[in-house]
Backbone as CSV, one residue per row, in Angstrom:
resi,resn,N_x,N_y,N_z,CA_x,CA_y,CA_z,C_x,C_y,C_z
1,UNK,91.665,30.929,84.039,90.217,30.693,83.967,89.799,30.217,82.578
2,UNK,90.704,29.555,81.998,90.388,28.976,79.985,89.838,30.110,79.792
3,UNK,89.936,31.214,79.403,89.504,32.412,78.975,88.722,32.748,79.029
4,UNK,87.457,32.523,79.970,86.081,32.427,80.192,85.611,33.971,80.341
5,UNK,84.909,34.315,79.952,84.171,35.841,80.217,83.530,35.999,81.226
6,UNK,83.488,37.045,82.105,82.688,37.079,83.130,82.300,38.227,83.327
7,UNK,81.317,39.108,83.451,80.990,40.443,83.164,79.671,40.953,85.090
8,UNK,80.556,41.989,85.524,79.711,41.859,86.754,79.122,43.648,86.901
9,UNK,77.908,43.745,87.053,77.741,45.209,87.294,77.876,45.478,88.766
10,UNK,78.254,46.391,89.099,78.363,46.873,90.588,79.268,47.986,90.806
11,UNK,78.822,48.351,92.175,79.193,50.096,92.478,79.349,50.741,93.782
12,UNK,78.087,50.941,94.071,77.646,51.188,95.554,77.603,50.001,96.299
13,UNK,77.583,48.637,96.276,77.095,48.316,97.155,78.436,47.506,97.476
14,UNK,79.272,47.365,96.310,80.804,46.733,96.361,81.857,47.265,95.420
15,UNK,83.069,48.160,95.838,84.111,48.860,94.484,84.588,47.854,93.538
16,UNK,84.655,48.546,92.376,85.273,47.535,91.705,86.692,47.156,92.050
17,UNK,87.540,48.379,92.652,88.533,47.733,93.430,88.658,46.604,94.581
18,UNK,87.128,46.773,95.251,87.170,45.377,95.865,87.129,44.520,95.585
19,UNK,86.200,44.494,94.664,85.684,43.242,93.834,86.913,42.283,93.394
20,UNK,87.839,43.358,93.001,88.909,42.899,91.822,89.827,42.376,92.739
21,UNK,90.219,42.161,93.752,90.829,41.926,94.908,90.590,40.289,95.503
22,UNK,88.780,40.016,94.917,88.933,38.723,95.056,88.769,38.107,93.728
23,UNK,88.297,38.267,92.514,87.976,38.234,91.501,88.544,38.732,90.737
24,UNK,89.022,38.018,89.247,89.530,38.985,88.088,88.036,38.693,87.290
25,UNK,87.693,39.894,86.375,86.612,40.529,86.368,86.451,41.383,84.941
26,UNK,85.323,41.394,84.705,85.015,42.792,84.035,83.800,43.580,84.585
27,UNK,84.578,44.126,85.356,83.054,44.893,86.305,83.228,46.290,85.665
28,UNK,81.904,46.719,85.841,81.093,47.906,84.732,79.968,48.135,85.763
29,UNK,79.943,49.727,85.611,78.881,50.169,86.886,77.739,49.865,86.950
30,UNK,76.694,50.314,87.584,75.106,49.274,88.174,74.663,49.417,86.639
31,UNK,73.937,48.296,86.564,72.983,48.195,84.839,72.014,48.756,85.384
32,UNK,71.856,49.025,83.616,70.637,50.060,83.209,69.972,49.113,81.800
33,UNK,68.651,49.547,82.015,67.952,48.501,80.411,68.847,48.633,79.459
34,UNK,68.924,47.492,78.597,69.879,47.345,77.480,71.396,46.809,77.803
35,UNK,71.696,47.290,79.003,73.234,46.397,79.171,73.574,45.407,79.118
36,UNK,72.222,44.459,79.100,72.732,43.204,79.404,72.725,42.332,77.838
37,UNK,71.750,43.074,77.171,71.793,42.467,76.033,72.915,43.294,75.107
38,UNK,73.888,44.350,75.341,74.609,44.689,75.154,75.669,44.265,75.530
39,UNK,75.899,43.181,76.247,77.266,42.442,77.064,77.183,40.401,76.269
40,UNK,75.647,40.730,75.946,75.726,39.497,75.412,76.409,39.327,74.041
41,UNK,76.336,40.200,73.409,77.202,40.779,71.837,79.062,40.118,72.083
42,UNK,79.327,40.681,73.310,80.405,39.626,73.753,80.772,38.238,73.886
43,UNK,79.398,37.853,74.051,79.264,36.325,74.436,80.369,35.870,75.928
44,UNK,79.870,36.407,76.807,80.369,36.266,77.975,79.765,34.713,78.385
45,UNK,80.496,34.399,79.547,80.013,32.937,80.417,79.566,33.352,81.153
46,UNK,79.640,34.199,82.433,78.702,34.788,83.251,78.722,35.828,83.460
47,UNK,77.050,36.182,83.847,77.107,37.429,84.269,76.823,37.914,85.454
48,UNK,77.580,39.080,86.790,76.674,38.804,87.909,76.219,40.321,88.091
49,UNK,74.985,40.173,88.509,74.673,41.634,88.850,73.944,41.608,90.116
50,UNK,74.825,42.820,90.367,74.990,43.337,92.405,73.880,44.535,91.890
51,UNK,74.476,45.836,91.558,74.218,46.987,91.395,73.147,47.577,90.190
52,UNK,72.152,47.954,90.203,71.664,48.308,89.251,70.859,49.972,89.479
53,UNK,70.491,50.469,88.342,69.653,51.936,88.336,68.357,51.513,88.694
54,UNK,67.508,52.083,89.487,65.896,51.991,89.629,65.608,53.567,89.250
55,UNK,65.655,54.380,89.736,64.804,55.650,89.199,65.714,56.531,88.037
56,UNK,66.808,56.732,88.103,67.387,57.579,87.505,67.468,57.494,85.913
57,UNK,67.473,55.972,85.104,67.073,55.422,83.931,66.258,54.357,83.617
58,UNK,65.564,53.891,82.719,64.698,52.408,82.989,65.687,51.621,83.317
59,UNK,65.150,50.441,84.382,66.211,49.219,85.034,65.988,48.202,84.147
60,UNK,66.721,47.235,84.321,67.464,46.210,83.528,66.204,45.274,83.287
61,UNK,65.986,44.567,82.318,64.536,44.265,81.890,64.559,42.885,82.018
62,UNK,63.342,41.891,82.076,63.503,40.799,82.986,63.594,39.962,80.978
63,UNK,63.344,40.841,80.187,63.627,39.869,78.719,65.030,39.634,78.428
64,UNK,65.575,40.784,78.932,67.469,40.510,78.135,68.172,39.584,79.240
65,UNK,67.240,39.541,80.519,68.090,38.366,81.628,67.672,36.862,80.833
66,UNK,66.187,37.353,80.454,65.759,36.080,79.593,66.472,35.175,78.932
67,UNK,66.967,36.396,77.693,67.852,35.885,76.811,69.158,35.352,77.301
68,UNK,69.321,36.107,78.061,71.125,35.407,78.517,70.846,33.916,79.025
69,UNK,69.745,33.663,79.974,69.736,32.631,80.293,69.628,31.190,79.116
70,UNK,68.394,32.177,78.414,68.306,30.917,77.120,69.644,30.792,76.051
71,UNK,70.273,31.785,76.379,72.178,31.619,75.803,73.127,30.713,76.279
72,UNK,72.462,30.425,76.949,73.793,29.291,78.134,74.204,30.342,79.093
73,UNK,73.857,31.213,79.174,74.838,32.064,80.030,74.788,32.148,81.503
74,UNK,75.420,31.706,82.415,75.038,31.852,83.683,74.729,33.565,84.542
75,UNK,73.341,33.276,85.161,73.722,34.494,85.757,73.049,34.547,86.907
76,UNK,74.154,35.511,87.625,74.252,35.417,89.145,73.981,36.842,89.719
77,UNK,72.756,36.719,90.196,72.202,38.103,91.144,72.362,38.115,92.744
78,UNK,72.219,39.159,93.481,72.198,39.667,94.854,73.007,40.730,95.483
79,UNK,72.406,41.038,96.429,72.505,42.381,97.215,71.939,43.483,96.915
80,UNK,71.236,43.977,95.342,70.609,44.986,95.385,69.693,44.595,93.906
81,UNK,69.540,45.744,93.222,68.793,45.317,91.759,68.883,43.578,91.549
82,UNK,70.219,43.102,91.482,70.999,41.632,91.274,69.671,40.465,92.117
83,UNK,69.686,41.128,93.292,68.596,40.094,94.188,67.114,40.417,93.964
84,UNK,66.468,41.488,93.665,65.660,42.153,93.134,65.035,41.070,92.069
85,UNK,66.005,41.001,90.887,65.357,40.409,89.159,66.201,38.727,89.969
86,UNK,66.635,38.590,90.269,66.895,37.062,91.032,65.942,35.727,91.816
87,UNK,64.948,37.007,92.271,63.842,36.454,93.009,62.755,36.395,92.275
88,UNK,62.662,37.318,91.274,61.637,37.303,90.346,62.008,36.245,88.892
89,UNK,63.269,36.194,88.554,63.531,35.038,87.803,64.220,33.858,88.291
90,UNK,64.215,33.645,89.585,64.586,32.594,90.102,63.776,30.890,89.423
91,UNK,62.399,31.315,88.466,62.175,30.171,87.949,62.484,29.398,86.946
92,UNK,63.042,30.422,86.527,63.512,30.474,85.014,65.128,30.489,85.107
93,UNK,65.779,30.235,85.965,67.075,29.627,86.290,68.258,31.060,86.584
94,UNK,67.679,31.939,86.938,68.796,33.063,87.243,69.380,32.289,88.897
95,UNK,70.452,32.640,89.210,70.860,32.082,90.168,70.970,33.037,91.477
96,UNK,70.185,32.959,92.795,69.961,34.083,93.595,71.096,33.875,94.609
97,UNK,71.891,34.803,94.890,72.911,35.128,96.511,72.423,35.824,97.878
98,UNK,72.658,35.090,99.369,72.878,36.195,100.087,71.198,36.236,100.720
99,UNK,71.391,36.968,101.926,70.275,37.514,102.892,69.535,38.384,101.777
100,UNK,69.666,39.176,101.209,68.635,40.080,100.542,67.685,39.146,99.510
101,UNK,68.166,38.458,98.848,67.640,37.413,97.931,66.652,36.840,98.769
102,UNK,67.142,36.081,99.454,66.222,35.687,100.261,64.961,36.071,100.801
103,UNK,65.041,37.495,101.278,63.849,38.542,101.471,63.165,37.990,100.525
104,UNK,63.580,38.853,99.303,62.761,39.185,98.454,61.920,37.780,97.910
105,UNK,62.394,36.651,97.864,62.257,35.548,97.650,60.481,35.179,98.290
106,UNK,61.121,35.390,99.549,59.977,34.960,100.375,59.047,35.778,100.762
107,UNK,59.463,37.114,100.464,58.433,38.078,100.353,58.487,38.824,101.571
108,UNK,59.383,38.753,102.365,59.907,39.908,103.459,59.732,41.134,103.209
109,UNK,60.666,40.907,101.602,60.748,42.264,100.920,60.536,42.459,99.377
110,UNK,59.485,43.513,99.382,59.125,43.471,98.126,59.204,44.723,97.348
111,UNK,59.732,45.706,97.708,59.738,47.110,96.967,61.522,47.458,96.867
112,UNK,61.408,47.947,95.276,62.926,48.470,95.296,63.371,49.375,95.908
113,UNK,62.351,49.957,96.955,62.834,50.762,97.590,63.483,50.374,98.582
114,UNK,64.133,49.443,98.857,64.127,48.260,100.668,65.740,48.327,99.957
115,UNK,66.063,48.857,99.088,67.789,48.426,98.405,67.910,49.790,97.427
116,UNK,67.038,50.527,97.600,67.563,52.046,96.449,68.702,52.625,97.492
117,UNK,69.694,53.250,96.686,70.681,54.341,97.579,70.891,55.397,96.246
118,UNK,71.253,56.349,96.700,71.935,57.332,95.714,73.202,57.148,95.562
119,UNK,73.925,57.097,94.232,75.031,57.370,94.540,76.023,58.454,93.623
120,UNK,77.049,58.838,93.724,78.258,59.669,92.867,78.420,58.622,91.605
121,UNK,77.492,59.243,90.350,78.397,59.015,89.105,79.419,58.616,88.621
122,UNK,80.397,59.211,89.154,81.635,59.506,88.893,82.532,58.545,89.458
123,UNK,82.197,58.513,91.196,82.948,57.163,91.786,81.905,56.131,92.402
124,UNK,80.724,56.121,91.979,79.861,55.090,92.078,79.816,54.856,93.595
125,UNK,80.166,55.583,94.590,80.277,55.619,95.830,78.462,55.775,96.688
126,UNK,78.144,55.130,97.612,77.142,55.343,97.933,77.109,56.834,98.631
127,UNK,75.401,57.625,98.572,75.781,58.439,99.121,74.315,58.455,100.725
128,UNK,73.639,57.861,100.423,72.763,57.364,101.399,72.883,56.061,101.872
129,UNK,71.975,55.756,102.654,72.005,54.070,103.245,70.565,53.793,102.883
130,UNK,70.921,52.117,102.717,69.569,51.376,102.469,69.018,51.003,103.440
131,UNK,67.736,50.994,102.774,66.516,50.604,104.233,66.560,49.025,104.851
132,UNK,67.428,48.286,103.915,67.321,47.003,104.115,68.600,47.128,105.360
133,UNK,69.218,47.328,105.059,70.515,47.616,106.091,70.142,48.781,108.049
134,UNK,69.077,49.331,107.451,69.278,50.209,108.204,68.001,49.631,109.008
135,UNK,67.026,48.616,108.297,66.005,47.925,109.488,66.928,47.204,110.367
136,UNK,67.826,46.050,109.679,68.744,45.066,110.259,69.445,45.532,111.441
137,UNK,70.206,46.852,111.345,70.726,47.086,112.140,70.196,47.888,113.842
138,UNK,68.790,48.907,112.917,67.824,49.069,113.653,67.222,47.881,114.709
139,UNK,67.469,46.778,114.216,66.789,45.555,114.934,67.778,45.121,115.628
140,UNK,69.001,44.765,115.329,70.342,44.323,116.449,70.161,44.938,117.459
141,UNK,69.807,46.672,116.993,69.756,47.694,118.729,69.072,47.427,119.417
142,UNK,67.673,47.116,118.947,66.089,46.763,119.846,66.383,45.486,120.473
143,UNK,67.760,44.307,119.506,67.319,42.776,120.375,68.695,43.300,121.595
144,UNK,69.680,44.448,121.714,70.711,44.440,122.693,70.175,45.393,123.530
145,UNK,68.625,46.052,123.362,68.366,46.737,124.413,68.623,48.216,124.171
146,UNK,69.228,48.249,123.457,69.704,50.161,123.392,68.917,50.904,123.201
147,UNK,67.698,50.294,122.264,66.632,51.436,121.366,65.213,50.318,122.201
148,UNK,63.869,51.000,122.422,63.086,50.261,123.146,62.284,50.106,121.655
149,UNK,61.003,48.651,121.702,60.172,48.709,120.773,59.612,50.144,120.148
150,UNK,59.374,50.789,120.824,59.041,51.877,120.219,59.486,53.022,119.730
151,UNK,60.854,52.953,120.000,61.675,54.169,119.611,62.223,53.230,118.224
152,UNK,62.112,51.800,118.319,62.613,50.806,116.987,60.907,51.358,115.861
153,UNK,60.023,51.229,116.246,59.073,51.616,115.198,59.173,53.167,115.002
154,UNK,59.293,54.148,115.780,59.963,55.633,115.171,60.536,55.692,114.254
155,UNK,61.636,55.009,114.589,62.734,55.020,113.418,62.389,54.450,112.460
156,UNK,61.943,53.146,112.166,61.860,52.918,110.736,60.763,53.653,110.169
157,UNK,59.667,53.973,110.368,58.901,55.151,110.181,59.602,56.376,109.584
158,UNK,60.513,57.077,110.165,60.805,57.888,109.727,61.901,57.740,108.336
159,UNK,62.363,56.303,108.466,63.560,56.230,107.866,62.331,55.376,106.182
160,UNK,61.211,54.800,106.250,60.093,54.806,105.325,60.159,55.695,104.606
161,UNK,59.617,56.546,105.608,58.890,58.084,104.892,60.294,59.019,104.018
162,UNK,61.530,59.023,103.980,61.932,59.651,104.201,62.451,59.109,102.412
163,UNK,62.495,60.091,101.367,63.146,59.566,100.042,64.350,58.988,99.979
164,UNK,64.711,57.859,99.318,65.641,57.167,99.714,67.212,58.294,99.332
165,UNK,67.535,59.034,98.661,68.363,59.922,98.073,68.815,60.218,99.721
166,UNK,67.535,60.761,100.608,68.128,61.627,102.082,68.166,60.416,103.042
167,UNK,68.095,59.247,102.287,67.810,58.412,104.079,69.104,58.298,104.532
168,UNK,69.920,58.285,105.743,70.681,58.335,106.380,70.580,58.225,107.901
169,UNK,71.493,57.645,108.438,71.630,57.511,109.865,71.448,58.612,110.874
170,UNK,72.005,59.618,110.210,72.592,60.929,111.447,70.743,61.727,110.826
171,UNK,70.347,61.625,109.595,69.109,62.558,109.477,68.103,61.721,110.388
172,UNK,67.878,60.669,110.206,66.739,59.729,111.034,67.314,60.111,111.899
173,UNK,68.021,59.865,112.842,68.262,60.207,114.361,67.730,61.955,114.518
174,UNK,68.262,62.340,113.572,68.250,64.036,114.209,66.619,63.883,113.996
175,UNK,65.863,63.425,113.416,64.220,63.852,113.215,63.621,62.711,114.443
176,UNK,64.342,61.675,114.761,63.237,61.225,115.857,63.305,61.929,117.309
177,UNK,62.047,61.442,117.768,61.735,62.327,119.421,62.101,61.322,119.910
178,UNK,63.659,60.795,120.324,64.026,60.017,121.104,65.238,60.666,121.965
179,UNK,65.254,60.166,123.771,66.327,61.109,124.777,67.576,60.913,123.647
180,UNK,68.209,62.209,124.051,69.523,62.399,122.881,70.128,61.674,123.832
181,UNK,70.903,61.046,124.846,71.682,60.206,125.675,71.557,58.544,124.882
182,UNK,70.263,58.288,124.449,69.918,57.295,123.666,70.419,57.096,122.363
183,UNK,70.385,58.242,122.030,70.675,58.399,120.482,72.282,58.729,120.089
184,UNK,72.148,58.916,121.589,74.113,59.108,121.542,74.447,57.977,121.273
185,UNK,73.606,56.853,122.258,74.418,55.434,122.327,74.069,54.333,121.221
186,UNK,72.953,55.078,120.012,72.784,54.089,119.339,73.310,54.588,117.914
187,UNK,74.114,56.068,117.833,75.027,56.166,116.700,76.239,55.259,117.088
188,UNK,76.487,55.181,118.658,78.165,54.970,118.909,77.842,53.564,118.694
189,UNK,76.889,52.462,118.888,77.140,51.004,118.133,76.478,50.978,116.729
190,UNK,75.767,52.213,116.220,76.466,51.893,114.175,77.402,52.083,113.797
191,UNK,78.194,53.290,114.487,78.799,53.334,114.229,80.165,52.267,114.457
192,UNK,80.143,51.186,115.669,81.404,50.386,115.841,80.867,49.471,115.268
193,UNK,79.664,48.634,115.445,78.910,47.451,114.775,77.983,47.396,113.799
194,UNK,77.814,48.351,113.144,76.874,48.967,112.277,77.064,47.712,111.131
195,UNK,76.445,47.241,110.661,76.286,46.450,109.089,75.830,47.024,107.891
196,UNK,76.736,46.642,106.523,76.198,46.825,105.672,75.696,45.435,104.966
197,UNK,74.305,45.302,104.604,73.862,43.738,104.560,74.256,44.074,102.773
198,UNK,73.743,45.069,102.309,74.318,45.114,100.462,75.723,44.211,100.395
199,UNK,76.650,45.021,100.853,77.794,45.134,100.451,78.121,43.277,101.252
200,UNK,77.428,42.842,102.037,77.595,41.444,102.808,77.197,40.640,101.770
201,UNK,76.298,40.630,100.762,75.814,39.759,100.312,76.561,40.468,98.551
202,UNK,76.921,41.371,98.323,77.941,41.360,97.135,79.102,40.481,97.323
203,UNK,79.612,40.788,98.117,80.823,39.761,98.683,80.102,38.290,98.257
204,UNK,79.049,38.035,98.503,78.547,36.877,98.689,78.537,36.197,97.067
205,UNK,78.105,37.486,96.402,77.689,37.526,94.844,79.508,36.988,94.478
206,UNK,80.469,37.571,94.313,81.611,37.844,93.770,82.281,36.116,93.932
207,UNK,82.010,35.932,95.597,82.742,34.334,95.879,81.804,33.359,95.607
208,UNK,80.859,33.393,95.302,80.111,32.451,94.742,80.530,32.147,93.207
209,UNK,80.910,33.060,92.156,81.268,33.131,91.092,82.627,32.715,90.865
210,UNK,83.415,33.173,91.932,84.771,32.317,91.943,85.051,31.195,92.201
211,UNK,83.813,30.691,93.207,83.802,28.941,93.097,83.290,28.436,92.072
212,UNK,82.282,29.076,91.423,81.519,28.416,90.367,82.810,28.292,88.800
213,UNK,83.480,29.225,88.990,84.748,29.592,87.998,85.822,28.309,88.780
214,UNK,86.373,28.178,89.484,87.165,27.324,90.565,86.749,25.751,90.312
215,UNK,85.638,25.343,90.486,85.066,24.464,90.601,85.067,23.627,88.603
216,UNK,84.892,24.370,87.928,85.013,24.537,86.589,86.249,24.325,85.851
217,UNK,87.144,24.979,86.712,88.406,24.763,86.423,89.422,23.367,86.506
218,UNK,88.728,22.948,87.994,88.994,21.636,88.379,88.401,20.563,87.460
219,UNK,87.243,20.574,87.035,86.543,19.451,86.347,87.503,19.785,84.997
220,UNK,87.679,20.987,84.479,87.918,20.242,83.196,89.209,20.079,83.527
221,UNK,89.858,20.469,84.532,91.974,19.783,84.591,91.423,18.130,84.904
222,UNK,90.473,17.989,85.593,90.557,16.440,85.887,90.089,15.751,84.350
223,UNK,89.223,16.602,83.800,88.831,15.595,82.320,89.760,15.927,81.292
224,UNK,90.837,16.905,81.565,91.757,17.107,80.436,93.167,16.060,81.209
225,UNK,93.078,15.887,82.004,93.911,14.695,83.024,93.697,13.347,82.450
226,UNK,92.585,12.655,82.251,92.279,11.779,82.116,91.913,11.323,80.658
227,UNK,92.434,12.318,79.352,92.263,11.515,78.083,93.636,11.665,77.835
């Protein structure tokens, strides 16, 4: 990769063992304010951010994305915080990935709460599900018939109301007034077809960066080819 720097935060929504599987990398867990202008001290080429903190420390500030950008530095957001400051600096040249970006873009979705999860410190593992994931999939059930319009507005209702730290599949089910025969049959297709749209559109984040790295690579073998 001509020694190019590439610096990616993420956690919950993609391991860094995955990550690293398609990507060689310097991935570092979800940002928090100051990381980014703390990664610029490196002088990295890009940066992508999937994963970031919303309540637990101040989140990543839309001045130090500023700066990276006015650095030359490319940077590449989506799937959670990443698509979040992506859509909001999408004018100013941050580069947005993926179905969640998009939301937020167009205004589907507008609260960090539609992409907060809790997760383990320690192994950055999610420990709830996101609301963005859990409407999507909520909605596959209502368009195959399993869950009726109205047992589909229960649920996201409850799965709203509910702090994102506890939202989960098996708690929303156990709190809605829907026949348990129903609810049998709409854990047994999250559970076989269930989506995670985060972790769909990190993937999305990671191979986008490897073409953009790929693609880079080729131009300069063809212009180091040709003098």
């Amino acid at each position: 990769m001509h020694g190019r720097k590439i610096i990616i935060f993420t956690g919950p929504s993609l391991s860094h063992s995955d990550a690293s599987d398609i990507l060689r990398a310097d991935y570092r867990p979800p940002v928090r304010r100051g990381d980014v202008l703390e990664a610029l001290s490196e002088r990295p080429d890009i940066i992508g951010i999937i994963d970031g903190v919303f309540h637990q420390s101040p989140a990543v500030g839309h001045r130090e994305i500023i700066e990276a950008l006015r650095m030359g530095v490319t940077v590449v957001g989506g799937a959670s915080m990443g698509a979040l400051r992506a859509s909001e600096l999408h004018d100013l040249g941050m580069v947005g990935v993926g179905r969640i970006f998009r939301a937020y873009l167009n205004g589907d979705l507008e609260s960090d709460d539609d992409v907060a999860v809790a997760f383990n410190p320690e192994t950055l593992e999610a420990l709830s599900d996101s609301l963005v994931s859990i409407h999507f999939n909520f909605k596959r059930a209502l368009e195959r018939g399993i869950i009726s319009e109205d047992d589909f507005r229960e649920l996201m209702k409850i799965a709203k109301n509910l702090f994102y730290p506890l939202r989960n599949y098996q708690r929303i089910l156990h709190d809605a007034e829907i026949p348990e025969n129903r609810k049998a049959t709409l854990m047994s297709f999250l559970e076989s077809e269930g989506r995670d749209i985060k972790r769909e559109d990190a993937l999305k984040v990671i191979k986008y960066i490897k073409r953009l790295v790929s693609s880079d690579d080729q131009y300069h073998g063809c212009e180091t080819h040709g003098s």
